[in-house]
Residue, then its C-alpha position, 0 to 999 in steps of 0.5 A: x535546462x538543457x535534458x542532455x546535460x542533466x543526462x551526461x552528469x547523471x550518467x557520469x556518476x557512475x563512472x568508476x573515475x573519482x574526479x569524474x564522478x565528484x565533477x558531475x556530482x557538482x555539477x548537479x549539486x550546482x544546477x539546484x535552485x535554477x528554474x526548470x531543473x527539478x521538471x526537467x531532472x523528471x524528465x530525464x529520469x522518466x524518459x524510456x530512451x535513458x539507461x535503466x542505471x542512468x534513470x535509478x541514480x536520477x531518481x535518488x537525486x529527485x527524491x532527495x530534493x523532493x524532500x529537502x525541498x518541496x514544502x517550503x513555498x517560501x524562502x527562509x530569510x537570512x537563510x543560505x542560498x539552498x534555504x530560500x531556494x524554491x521550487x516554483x509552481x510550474x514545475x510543480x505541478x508538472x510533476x504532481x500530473x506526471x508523477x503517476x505515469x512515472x510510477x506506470x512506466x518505473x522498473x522494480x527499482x525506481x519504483x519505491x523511490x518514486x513512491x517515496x517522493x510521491x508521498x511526500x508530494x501528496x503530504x503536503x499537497x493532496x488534495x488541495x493542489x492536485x485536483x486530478x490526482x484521483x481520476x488520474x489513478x481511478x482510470x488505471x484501475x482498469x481490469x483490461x488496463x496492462x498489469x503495470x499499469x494497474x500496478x503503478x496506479x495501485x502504488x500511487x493509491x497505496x501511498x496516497x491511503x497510507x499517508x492517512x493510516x495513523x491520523x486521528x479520525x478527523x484528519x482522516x475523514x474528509x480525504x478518504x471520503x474523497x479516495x474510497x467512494x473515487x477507487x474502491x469500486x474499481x477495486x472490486x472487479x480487479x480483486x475478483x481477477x487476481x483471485x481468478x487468476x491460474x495459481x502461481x500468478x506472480x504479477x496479479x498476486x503482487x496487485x493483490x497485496x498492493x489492494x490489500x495494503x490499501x484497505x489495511x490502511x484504509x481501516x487501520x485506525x478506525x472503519x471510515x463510513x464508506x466501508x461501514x455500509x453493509x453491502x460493501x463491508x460485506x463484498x470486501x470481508x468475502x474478498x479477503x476470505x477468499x484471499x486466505x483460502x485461495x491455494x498456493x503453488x506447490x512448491x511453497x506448501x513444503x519447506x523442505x531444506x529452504x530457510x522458512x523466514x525467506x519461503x514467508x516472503x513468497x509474494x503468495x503468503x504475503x497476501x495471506x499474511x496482510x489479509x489475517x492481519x486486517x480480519x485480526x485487526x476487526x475482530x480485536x476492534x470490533x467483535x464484541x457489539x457490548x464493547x462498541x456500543x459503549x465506546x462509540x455511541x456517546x461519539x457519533x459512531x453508530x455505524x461502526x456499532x451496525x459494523x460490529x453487530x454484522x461482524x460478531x453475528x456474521x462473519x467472526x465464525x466463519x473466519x475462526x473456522x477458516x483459521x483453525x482449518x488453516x493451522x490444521x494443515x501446518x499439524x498435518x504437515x503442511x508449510x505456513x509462514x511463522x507471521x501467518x501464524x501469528x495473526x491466526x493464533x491471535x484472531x483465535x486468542x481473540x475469539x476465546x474471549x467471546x461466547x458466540x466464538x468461543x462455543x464454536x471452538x469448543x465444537x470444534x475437537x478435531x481441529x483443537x486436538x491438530x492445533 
């Protein structure tokens, strides 16, 4: 299909003349169902010579046909003429091998609609049909790579990970065996850099919430077997502990006469926020051994039973104390946002339910007396 008239129509909905716009609308509407119209609609909303407006209003229509349309393989008989309309292979695969670089090269905006269309791509394709879609996204993860691109191919594995975040054990398995092992060793070094990054960072902190994110997915249901070896789940644990300590710039410790659910939001609290979430959602799971050992040991589980054992005797004190550390500064004074809050008052409520935990708390007085 001819780019430039996908060009001129995209541009003409967002003309202020109503019949200008219906046309050009009917006109896009009219092009569905034509081979080559979805790749190279793709095209046009991804190429750096279109207007940035021109490119956000192409990619909503993308994402529409994206998800009217990309899992029906076959044509519904007897159905309308949009029912058996089919996106055909070529075109396809077309977008499943450029999709990533379009996430590379997206503004702010475009982003999370490419995102979106991305996860549905990867629903019903991944990893059957998109064979390269991992080393298209490990060789991003680059710590020399251009922050965007680190971050576009970030986004790609968010939503990759996320579409397994609720699925059963087994649904699970096999496509993080495939993902964690391929991305998160690239992973490491580009944590260590954003932590090393000058405090007030903006750009490496948003990578590093994007990382967090895929690790919360990654272990929501359950820890999958390449985070249960010990070396790592232990790399990974001191990278989050890190995360929590790690200062904030100044003007986000005071509150002042700012509205404390948008100072929350700061890029900065929000890394904090999704890392006590994770440490909360381990330690709820898998800080009593006692508990582990009788619900996993008759599955199979056994690792996630070494798991808890290292977690109770390793790690669930040194985060308590973190936590109570951090609740401190907010009695002496000091802004934490009300969701970072919540997370720590549950890890602690958690802890009250465990000797080992809960001793060291009692230990504690100086930080009971401030909390």
């Amino acid at each position: 299909m001819e780019l430039q008239a996908i060009y001129s129509a995209l541009a003409s909905t967002l003309s202020p003349d109503q019949q200008q716009r219906q046309a050009a609308e009917a006109a896009l509407k009219g092009w569905e169902g034509q081979p080559g119209y979805v790749s190279s609609l793709f095209r046009v909303v991804n190429s750096a010579e279109v207007a940035v407006e021109v490119r956000q209003a192409g990619i909503v229509y993308f994402k529409n046909i994206v998800n009217k349309h990309w899992e029906r393989e076959q044509p519904i008989e007897g159905g309308t003429p949009e029912q058996q309309w089919v996106i055909g292979e070529d075109e396809r695969i077309f977008v499943r091998t450029s999709i990533v670089e379009a996430l590379v090269q997206a503004d702010a905006k475009c982003r999370p609609v490419i995102a979106e269309s991305l996860r549905r791509i990867a629903g019903n394709d991944f990893p059957d049909k998109m064979p390269t879609f991992l080393q298209d996204v490990a060789q991003r993860l680059d710590v020399s790579a251009p922050p965007d691109q680190i971050l576009g191919a970030l986004i790609a594995l968010r939503v990759l990970v996320k579409n397994y975040e609720y699925s059963s054990s087994q649904k699970r398995s096999d496509p993080l065996a495939q993902i964690l092992p391929t991305c998160f060793p690239r992973m490491v070094p580009l944590m260590e850099a954003t932590l090393s990054a000058p405090c007030g960072d903006e750009k490496a902190a948003e990578m590093q919430k994007v990382m967090i994110k895929v690790v919360w997915s990654s272990l929501h249901q359950s820890v999958p077997p390449y985070l249960q070896d010990g070396q790592i789940f232990m790399q990974w644990m001191h990278l989050i502990y890190r995360v929590i300590e790690a200062p904030v710039p100044d003007s986000c410790k005071v509150l002042g006469d700012r509205d404390p659910d948008e100072l929350g939001k700061v890029i900065f609290w929000k890394c904090k926020r999704w890392a006590a979430q994770i440490l909360h959602r381990l330690f709820q799971k898998y800080g009593n051994p006692k508990h582990a050992e009788k619900h996993f040991k008759d599955k199979g589980r056994e690792g996630e039973i070494i798991l808890s054992r290292a977690f109770h005797d390793q790690l669930a004190n040194s985060f308590l104390q973190m936590f109570m550390n951090m609740l401190a500064t907010k009695a002496q004074g000091q802004f934490l946002p009300e969701r970072f809050v919540v997370e720590a008052l549950n890890y602690l409520q958690t802890a009250v339910t465990l000797a080992k935990t809960w001793q060291d708390m009692k230990a504690s007085n100086s930080h009971e007396s401030s909390i």
